[in-house]
N, C-alpha and C positions, 0 to 999 in steps of 0.2 A: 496797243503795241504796233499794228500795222502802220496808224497814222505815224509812228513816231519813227520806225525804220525806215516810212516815205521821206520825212522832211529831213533824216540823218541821207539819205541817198541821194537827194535833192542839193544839200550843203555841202553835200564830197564832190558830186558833179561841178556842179558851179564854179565848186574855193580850185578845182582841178584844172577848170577852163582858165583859171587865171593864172596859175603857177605855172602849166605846162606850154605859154603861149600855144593856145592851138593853132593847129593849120586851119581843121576845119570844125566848125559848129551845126549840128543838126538838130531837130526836132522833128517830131511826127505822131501819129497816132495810129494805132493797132487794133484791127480785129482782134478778141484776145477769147485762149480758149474754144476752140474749133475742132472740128474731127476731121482731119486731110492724111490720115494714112501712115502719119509718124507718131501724131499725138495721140488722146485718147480723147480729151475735148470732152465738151457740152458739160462741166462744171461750175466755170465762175461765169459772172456776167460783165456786162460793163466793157467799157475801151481799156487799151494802155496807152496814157501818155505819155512818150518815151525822148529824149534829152540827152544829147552828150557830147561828145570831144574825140576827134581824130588829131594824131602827130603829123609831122613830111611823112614823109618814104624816111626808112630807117636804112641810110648809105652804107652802113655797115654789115647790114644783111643782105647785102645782093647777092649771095648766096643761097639764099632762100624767097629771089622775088622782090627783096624792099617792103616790109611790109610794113602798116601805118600803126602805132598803138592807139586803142579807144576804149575809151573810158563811156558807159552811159549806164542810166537811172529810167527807171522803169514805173509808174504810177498807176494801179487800177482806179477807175472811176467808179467803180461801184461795191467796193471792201475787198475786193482778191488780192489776190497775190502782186507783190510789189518786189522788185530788184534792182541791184546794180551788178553790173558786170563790166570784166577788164580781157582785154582779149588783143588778136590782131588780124588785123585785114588787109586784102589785096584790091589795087584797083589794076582789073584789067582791060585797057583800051582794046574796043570792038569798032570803034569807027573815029571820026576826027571830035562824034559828040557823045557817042551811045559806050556805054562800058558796064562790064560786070565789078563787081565789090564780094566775093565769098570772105567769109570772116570765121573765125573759131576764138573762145574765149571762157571764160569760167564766169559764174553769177552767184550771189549771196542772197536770198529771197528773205520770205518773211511769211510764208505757206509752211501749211498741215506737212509732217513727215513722224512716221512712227506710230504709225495707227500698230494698236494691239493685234495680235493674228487670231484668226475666228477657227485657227488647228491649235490654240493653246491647251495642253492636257488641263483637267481639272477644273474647267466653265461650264457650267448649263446651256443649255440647248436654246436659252431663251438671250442669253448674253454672247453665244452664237450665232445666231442670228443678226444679233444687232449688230456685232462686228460684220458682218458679212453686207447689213444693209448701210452701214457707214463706209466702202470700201465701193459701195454702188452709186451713193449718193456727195461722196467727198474724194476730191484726189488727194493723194499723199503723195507728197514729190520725194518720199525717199531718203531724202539725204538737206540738208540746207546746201551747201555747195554742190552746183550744176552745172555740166555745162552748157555751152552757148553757142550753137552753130549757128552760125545766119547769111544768108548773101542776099545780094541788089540788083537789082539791074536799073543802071543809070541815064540821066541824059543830062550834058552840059549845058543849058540853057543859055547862059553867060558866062563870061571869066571871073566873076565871084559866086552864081548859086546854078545849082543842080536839082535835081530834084530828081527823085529816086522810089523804088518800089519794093519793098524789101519782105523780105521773109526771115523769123527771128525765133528759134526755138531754145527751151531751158530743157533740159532734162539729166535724169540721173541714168540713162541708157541702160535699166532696167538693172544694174550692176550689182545692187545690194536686195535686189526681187526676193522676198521672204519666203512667199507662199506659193 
């Protein structure tokens, strides 16, 4: 299943790059799964090799910044979790080359959600437990739809590439927390 919502994530990206003449085209690859204070981390392994499509400035929201729509695809290297996500981003000029990029967007994954709860009445203490060590030992994202905060900080290299450092979180902001 995973392989199959990677290469479906991978064909919507791509067929998207072409339809939406993009502005901009990115790639990069991610530490993936880390404990930094918003996540919970140290479950999957592996990179994310991540893919996708920025709009112009959207001139009709300069009301709200001009903000760019993107589109991107999300690949674990080592069986985790995989996404695509639609969202919008700002680029904020900090100098003639250096800039910030915060972004907010939603993501569709293809990760654990709905693990059983280990307060179910009427379980044994033994099937308790195991709920309790699957909950230790697996993340459950909660919900398939997540969102997607993320920002950059930039540098203009040249007038066609950039190159960028980013930070990219999915989460279900604990919203539908069972237990």
């Amino acid at each position: 299943m995973k392989h199959v919502f990677a290469a479906a994530a991978a064909v919507f990206v791509l067929s998207a790059a072409g339809a939406t003449s993009a502005q901009e085209v990115f790639l990069g690859v991610y530490w993936h799964d880390f404990s930094d204070g918003l996540s919970i981390g140290d479950y999957e392994d592996g990179a994310q090799i991540m893919g996708g499509v920025r709009s112009a400035p959207i001139e009709s929201l300069d009301f709200v910044g001009r903000p760019s729509v993107y589109l991107l695809g999300a690949v674990n290297t080592d069986g985790g979790t995989n996404y695509a996500a639609l969202g919008l981003s700002w680029r904020v000029q900090l100098s003639e080359r250096f800039y910030l990029r915060p972004g907010l967007g939603v993501a569709v994954h293809d990760g654990d959600v709905d693990f059983p709860s280990p307060f179910e009445s009427g379980i044994g203490e033994a099937e308790r437990q195991r709920r309790f060590r699957r909950g230790q030992d697996e993340i459950d994202l909660g919900n398939r739809v997540l969102f997607e905060p993320e920002i950059a900080l930039g540098y203009q290299a040249t007038e066609r590439l950039a190159v960028e450092l980013s930070y990219v979180h999915v989460s279900h902001a604990t919203l539908d927390y069972r237990y």
